[in-house]
ROLO-394777 format. One line per 8 residues: number of its first residue (from 1); their letters; for each residue x, y, z of N, C-alpha, C. Coordinates in pm, whole numbers, padded with zeros to 5 digits. Each point is the difference from the previous one (the first is absolute). Layout:
BEGIN
NUM) a) X/Y/Z/X/Y/Z/X/Y/Z | ...
% end
This chain:
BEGIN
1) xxxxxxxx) 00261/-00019/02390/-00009/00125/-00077/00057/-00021/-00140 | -00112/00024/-00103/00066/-00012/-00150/00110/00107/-00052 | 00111/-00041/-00043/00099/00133/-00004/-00015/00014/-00175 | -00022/-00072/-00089/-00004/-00020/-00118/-00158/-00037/-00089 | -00048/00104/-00081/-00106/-00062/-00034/00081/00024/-00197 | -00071/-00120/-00052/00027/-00036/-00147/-00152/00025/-00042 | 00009/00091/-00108/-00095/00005/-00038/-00003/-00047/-00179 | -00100/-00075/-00043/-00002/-00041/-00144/-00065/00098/-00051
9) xxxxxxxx) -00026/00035/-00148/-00009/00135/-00078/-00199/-00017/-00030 | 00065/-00097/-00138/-00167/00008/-00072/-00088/-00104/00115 | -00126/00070/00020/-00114/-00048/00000/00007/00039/00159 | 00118/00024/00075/00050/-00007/00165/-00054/00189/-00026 | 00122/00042/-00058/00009/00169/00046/-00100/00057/-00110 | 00056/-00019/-00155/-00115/00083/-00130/-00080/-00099/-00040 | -00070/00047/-00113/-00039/-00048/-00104/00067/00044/-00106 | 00024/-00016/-00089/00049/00060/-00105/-00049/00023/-00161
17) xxxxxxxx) -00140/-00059/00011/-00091/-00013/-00126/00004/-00105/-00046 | 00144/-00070/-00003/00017/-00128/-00086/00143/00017/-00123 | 00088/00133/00114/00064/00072/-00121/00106/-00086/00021 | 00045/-00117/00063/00086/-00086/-00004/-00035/-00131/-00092 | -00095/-00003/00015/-00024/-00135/-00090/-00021/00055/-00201 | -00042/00104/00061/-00003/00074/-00189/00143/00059/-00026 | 00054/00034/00118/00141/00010/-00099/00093/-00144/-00054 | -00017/-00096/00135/00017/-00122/-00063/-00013/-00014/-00166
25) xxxxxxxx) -00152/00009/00021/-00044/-00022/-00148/00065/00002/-00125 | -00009/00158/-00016/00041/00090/-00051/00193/-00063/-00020 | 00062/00022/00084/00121/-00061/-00034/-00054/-00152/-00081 | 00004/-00128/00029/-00014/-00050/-00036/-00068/-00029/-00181 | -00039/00094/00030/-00091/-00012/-00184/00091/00081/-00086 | 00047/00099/00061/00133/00101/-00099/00098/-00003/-00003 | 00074/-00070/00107/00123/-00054/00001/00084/-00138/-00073 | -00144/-00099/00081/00021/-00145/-00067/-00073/-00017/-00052
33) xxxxxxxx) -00120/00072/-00058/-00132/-00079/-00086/-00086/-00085/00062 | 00049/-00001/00137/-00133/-00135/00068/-00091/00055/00044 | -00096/-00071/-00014/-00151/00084/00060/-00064/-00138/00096 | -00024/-00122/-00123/-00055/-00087/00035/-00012/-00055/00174 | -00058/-00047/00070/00059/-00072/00144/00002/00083/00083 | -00017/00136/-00015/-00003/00116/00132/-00093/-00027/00095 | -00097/-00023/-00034/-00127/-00037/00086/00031/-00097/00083 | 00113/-00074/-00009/00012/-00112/00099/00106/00049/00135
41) xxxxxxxx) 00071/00105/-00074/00092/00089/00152/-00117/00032/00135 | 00079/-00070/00078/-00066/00025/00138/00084/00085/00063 | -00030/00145/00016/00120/00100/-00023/-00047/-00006/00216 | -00117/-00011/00056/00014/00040/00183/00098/-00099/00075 | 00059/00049/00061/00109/-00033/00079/00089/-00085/-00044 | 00073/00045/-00184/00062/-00035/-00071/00125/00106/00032 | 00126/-00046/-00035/00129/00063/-00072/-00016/00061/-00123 | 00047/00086/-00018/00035/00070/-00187/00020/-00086/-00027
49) xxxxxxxx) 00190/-00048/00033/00063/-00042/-00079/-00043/-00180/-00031 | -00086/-00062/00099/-00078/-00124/-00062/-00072/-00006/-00043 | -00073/00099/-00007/-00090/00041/-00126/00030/00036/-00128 | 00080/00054/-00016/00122/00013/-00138/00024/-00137/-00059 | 00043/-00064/00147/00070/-00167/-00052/-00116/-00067/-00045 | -00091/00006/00045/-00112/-00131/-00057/-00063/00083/-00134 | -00020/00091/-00001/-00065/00065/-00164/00105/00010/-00093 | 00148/-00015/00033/00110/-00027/-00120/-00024/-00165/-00008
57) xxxxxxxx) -00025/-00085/00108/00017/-00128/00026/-00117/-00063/-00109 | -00131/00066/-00013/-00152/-00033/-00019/00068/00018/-00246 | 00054/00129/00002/00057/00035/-00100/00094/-00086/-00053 | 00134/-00025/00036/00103/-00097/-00059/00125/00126/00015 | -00070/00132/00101/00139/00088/-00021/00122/-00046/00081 | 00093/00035/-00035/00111/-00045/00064/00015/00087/00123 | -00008/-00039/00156/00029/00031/00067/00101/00083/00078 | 00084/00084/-00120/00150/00025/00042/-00047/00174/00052
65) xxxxxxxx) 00142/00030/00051/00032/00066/00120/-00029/00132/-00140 | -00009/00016/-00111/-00010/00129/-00097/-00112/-00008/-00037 | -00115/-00125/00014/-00145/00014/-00005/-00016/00086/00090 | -00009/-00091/00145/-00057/00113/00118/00042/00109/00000 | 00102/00049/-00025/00047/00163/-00020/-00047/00072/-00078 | -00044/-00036/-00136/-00077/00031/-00120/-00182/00055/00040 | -00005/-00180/00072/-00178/00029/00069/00035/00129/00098 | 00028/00005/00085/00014/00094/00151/00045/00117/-00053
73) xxxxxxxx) 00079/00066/-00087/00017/00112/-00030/-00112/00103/-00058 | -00064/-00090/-00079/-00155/00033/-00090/-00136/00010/00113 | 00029/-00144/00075/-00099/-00013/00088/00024/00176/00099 | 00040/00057/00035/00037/00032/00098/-00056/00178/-00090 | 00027/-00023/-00118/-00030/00179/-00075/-00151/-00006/-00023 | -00067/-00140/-00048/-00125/00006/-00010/-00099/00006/00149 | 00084/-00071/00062/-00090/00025/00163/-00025/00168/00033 | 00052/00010/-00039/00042/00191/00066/-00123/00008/-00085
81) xxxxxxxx) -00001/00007/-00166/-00078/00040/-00062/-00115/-00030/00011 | -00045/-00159/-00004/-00145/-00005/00044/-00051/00037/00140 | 00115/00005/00160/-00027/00039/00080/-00131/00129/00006 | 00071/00085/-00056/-00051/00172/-00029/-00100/00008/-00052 | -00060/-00158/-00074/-00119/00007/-00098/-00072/-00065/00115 | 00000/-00064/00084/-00061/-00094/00056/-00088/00051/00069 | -00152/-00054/00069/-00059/00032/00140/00107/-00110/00096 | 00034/00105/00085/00094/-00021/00110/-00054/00039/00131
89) xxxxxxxx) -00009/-00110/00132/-00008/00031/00162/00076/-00051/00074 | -00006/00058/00114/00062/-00103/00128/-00092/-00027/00028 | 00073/-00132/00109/-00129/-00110/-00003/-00055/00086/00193 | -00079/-00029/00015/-00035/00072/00111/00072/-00023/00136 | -00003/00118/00071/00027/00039/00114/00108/-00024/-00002 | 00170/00019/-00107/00114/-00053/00016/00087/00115/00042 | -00066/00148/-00052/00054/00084/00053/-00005/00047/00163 | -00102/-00055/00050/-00053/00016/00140/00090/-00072/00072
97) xxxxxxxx) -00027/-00153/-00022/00091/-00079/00077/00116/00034/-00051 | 00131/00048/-00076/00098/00029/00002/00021/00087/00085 | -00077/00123/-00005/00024/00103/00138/00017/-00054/00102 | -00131/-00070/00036/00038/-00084/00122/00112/-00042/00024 | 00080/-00088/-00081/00092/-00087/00053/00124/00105/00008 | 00001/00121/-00107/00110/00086/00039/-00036/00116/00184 | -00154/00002/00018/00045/00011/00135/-00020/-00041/00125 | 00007/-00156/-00026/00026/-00043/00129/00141/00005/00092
105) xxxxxxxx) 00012/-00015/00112/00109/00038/00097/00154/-00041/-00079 | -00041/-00083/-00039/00140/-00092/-00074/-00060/-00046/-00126 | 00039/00097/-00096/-00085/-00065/-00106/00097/-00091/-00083 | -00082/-00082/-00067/00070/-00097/-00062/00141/00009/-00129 | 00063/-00028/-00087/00058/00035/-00132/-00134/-00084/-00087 | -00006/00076/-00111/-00104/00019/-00105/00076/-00054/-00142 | -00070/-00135/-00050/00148/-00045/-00096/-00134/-00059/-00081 | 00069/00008/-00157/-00064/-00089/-00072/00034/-00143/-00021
113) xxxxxxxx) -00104/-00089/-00029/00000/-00164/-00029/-00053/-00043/-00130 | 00031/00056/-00131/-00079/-00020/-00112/00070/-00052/-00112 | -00104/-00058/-00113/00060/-00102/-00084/00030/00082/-00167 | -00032/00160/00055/00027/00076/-00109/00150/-00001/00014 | 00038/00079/-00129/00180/-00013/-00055/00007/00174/00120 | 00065/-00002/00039/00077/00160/00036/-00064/00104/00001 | 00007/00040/-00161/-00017/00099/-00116/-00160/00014/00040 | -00034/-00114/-00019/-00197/-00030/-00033/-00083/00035/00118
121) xxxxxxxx) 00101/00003/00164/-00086/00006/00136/-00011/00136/-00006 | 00149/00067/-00060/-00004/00134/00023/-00083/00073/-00060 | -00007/00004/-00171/-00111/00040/-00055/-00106/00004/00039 | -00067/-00118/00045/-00120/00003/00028/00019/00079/00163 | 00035/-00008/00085/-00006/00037/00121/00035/00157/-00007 | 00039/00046/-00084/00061/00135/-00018/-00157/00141/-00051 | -00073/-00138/-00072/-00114/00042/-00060/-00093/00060/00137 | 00045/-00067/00059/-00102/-00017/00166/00042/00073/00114
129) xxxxxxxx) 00145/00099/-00036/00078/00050/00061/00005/-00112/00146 | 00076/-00093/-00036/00028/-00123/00072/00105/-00059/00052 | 00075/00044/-00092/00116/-00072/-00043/00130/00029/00127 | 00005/00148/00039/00063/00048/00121/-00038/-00066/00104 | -00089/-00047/00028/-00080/-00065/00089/00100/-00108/00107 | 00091/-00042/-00117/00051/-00171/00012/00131/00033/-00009 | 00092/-00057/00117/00110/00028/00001/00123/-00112/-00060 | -00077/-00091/00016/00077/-00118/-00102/-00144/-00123/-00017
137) xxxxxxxx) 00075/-00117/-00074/-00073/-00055/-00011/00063/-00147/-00094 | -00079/-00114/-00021/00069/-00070/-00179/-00110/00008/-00086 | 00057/-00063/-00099/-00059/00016/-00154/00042/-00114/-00079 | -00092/-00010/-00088/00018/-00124/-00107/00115/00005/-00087 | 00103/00130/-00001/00134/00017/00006/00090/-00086/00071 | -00064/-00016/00102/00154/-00079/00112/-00065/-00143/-00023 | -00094/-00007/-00039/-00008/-00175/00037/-00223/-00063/-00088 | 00053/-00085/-00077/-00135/-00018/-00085/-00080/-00070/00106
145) xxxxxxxx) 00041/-00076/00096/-00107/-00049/00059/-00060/00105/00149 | -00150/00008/00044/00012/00069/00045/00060/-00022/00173 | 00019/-00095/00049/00037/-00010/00117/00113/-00011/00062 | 00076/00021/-00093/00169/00016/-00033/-00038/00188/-00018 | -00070/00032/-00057/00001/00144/00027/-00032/00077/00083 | -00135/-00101/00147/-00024/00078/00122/00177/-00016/00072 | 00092/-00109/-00025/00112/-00050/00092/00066/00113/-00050 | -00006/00042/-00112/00117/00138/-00028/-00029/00113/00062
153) xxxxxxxx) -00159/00053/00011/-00043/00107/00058/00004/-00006/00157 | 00009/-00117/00054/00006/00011/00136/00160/-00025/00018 | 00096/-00019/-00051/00100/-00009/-00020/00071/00119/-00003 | -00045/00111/-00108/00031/00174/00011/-00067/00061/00118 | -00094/-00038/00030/-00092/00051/00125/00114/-00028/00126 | 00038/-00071/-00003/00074/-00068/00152/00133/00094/-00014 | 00045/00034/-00170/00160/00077/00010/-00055/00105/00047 | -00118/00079/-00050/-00025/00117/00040/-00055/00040/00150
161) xxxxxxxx) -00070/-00075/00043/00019/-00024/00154/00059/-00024/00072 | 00113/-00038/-00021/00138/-00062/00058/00000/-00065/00136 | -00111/-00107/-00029/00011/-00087/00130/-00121/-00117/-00100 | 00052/-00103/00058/-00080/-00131/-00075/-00137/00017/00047 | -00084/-00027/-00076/-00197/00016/-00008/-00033/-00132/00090 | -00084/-00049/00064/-00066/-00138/00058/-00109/00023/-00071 | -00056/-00111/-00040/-00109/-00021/-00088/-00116/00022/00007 | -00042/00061/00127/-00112/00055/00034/00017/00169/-00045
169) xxxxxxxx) 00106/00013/-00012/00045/00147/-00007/-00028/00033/-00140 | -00035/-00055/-00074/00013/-00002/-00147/-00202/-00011/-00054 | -00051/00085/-00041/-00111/00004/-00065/-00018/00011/-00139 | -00074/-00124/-00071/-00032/00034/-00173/-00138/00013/-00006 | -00017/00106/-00106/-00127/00040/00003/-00047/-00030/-00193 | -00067/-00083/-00023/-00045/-00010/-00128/-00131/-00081/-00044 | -00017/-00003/-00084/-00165/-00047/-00072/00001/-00131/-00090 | 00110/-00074/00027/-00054/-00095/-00042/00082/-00167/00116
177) xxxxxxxx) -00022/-00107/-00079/00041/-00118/00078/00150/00011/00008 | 00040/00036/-00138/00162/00003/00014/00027/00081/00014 | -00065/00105/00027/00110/00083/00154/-00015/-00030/00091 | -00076/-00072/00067/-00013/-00092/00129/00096/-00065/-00022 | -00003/-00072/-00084/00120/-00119/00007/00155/00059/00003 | 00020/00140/-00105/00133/00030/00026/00005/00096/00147 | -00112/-00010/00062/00030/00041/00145/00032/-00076/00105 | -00069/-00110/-00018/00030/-00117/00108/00164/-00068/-00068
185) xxxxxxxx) 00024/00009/-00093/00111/-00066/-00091/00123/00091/00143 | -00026/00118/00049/00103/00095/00051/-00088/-00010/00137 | -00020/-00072/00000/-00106/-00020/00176/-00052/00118/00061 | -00054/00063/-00073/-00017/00169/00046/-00195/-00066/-00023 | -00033/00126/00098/-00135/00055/00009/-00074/-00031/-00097 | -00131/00032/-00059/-00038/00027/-00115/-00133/00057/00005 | -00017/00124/-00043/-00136/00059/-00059/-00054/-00014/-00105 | -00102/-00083/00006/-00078/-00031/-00140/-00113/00111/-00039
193) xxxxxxxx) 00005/00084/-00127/-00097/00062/-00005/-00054/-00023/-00108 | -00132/00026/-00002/-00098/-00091/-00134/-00045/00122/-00108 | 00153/00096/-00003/-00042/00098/-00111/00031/-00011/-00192 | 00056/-00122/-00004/00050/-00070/-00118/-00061/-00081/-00023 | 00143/-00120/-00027/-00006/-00130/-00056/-00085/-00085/00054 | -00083/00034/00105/-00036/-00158/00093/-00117/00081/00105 | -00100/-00095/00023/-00120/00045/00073/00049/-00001/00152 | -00089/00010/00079/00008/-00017/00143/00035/-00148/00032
201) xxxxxxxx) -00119/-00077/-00028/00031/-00115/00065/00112/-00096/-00056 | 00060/00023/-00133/00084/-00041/-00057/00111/00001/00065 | 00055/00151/00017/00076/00048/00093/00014/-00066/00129 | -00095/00004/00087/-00004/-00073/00122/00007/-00155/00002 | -00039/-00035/-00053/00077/-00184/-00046/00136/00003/-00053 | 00075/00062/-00019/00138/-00043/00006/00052/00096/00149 | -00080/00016/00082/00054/00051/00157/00096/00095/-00017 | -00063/00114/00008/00090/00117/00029/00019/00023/00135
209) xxxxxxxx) 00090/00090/00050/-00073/00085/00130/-00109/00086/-00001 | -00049/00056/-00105/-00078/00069/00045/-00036/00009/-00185 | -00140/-00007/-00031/-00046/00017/-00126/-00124/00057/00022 | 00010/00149/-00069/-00120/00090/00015/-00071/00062/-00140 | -00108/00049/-00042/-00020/00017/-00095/00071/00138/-00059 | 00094/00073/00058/00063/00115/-00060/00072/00072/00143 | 00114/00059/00000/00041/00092/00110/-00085/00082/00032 | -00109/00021/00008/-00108/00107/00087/-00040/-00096/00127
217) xxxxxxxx) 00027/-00189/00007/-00083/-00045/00064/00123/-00076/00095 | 00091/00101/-00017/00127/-00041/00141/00110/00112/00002 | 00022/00046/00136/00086/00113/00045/00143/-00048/-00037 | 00063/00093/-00038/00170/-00029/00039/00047/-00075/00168 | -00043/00054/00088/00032/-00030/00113/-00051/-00166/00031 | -00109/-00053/-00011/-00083/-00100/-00013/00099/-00149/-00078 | 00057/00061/-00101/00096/-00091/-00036/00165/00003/-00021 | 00043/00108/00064/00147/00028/00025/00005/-00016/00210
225) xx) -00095/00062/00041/00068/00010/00165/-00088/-00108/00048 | 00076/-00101/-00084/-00087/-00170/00119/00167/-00079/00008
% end
């Protein structure tokens, strides 16, 4: 029985238009003047904050702890702003299967696994009236790489459950390879869904448990009560 499902944000739960990668932008060109090299950010199943590092890295900016504070403070007022401008969805059937999993007999804890900063899951998830949804979770706050950040979220998951998780007990649900990987990284489950970063069969060659083309095409119960 899965007691914990992690769920990743973009491309897994919304869409968001693209209002993360244009606020990127946008910081970047008014803050530091860089424009050049954007096109080469591979922003799916990336971190913020290594994404920050390699476009200061690509630049010659200095990497220090008052850059990223500088980027993330800006980043974080323009997201809101282009959010509101954006065409914005959830990706299908996420509200369905969430019901589900809140009513099965023993339903699971509901936590986020994403490589947005804090500030950035909430915004956007707040947009989607989402955000309540998730009772804890990590973030590209506690840790830049992402599989050091599923170990933190299943880490708060276990205080808040107050009994240690077994690794079957633990489900990640996301859309691309490296959330597979930061799922198996925490030996937990993994739902691959092909509503993002990555096709079907893509998905299914790095072996999930279960890789479907969107939550309409698997029950809550189907992959929590095995």
């Amino acid at each position: 029985m899965v007691r914990l499902v992690l769920f990743d944000i973009d491309g897994t739960l919304v869409h968001t238009g693209g209002a993360g990668v244009k606020a990127f932008a946008k910081v970047f060109a008014t803050e530091f003047g860089a424009t050049d090299g954007f096109e080469r950010l591979k922003f799916a199943g990336r971190t913020d904050v290594s994404l920050v590092r390699e476009f200061f890295s690509l630049h010659g900016i200095p990497a220090t702890a008052e850059n990223f504070q500088r980027f993330f403070e800006r980043y974080v007022f323009w997201l809101d702003h282009i959010l509101h401008a954006s065409h914005t969805e959830m990706c299908p059937g996420v509200w369905e299967f969430i019901h589900q999993l809140r009513a099965l007999p023993e339903p699971p804890l509901l936590a986020l696994l994403t490589g947005n900063i804090r500030l950035g899951a909430e915004i956007k998830l707040r947009h989607f009236d989402l955000w309540s949804t998730f009772e804890t979770g990590a973030f590209a706050d506690d840790h830049e790489e992402r599989d050091q950040i599923a170990a933190i979220a299943r880490q708060r998951a276990t205080l808040i459950l107050q009994d240690p998780l077994k690794d079957d007990q633990v489900l990640v649900i996301g859309d691309t390879p490296l959330d597979i990987r930061c799922g198996r990284a925490i030996r937990a489950k993994v739902l691959a869904v092909a509503t993002g970063g990555a096709g079907l069969d893509e998905l299914a060659a790095h072996q999930p448990d279960w890789a479907v083309p969107d939550l309409r095409s698997v029950t809550a119960a189907e992959v929590v009560e095995v």
